[in-house]
N, C-alpha and C positions, 0 to 999 in steps of 0.2 A: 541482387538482394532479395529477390522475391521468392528464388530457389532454395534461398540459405534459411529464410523466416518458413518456407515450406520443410524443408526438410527438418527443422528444430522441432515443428508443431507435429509433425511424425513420430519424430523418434520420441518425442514426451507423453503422445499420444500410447507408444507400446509400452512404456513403463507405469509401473505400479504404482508410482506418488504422484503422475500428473495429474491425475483426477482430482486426488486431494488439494496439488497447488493450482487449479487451474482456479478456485472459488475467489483469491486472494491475489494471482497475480493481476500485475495490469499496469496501468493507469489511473488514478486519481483524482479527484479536485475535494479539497479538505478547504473546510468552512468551520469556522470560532465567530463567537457570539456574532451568526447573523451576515457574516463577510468571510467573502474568499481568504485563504489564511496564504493556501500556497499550493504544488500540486507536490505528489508522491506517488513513486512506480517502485513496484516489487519484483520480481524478478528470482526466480532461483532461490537464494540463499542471502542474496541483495537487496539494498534499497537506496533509493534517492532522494532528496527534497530539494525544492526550489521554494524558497520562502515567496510572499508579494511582494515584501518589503527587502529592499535593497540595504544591505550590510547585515541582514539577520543572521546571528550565529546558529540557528536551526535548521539553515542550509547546509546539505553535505549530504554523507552517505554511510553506511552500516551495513552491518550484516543482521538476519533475523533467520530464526526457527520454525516453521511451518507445521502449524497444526491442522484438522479438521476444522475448527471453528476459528480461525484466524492465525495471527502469527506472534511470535514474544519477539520485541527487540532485543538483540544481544547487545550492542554499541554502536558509536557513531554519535552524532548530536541530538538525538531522537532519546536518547539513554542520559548521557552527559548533560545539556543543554534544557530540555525540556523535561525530563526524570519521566519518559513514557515508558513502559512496561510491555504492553500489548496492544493489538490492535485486533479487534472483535468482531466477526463477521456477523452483522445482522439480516434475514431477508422475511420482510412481512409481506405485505399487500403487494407482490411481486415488486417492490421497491427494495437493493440490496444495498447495504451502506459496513463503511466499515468504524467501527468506532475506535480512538484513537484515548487511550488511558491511565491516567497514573491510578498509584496504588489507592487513590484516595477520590476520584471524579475522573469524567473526560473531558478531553482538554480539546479535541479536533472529532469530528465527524466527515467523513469523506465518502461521496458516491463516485460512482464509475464514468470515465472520463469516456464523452463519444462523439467518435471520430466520423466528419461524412456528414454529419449534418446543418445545411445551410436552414 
C-alpha cells in the first residue's frame, strides 16, 4: 500500500495540476456554529462526506472542479442537499482553512485533518 500511495504522490508530483490540487486535496474536519459538523476528503475530481450525525442526508459523495483558490462542487449532496457552491481556500497567520459556501453565506468551515498526533 505504501508503494502504490508512493508511486501516486510521483506521478502527481510530475504533472502540471498537482501543484494546484495539492492546496485542496486531503483530509478534513468541517465545523458549523462552533461544533464538529463532519469530515471531508477531496481527492482528484472527487469528494466525500461523513456527516456527525447518523442518517444526515449530507453524507455521500460527488464530483468537484479544482481551482487555484479552492474547488466548485459539481454534484453529490454537497450540491443537492446542502445548495454548497464552492469551497474556498483561505491561508492567513499560517492557519489554512477551507470555507464551505452557498451563494448567499458559509455554511461549514474546515481545517486540515492531522494524522500522528497523540
Amino acid at each position: 500500500m505504501r508503494s502504490l500511495a508512493l508511486s501516486l504522490t510521483i506521478v502527481l508530483a510530475l504533472t502540471g495540476n498537482a501543484a494546484a490540487q495539492a492546496a485542496y486535496e486531503g483530509n478534513w474536519i468541517c465545523m458549523k456554529d462552533d461544533k464538529q459538523a463532519g469530515l471531508l476528503t477531496i481527492y482528484g475530481n472527487g469528494y466525500g462526506y461523513a456527516s456527525n450525525n447518523f442518517g444526515d442526508k449530507s453524507s455521500g459523495t460527488g464530483t468537484v472542479q479544482g481551482f487555484s483558490d479552492g474547488v466548485q462542487f459539481k454534484d453529490g449532496p454537497f450540491v443537492s442537499v446542502l445548495g454548497l457552491e464552492v469551497g474556498r481556500l483561505l491561508a492567513g497567520e499560517g492557519a489554512v482553512s477551507l470555507t464551505l459556501e452557498r451563494p448567499d453565506a458559509i455554511l461549514m468551515i474546515c481545517t486540515p485533518m492531522v494524522t500522528g498526533v497523540m
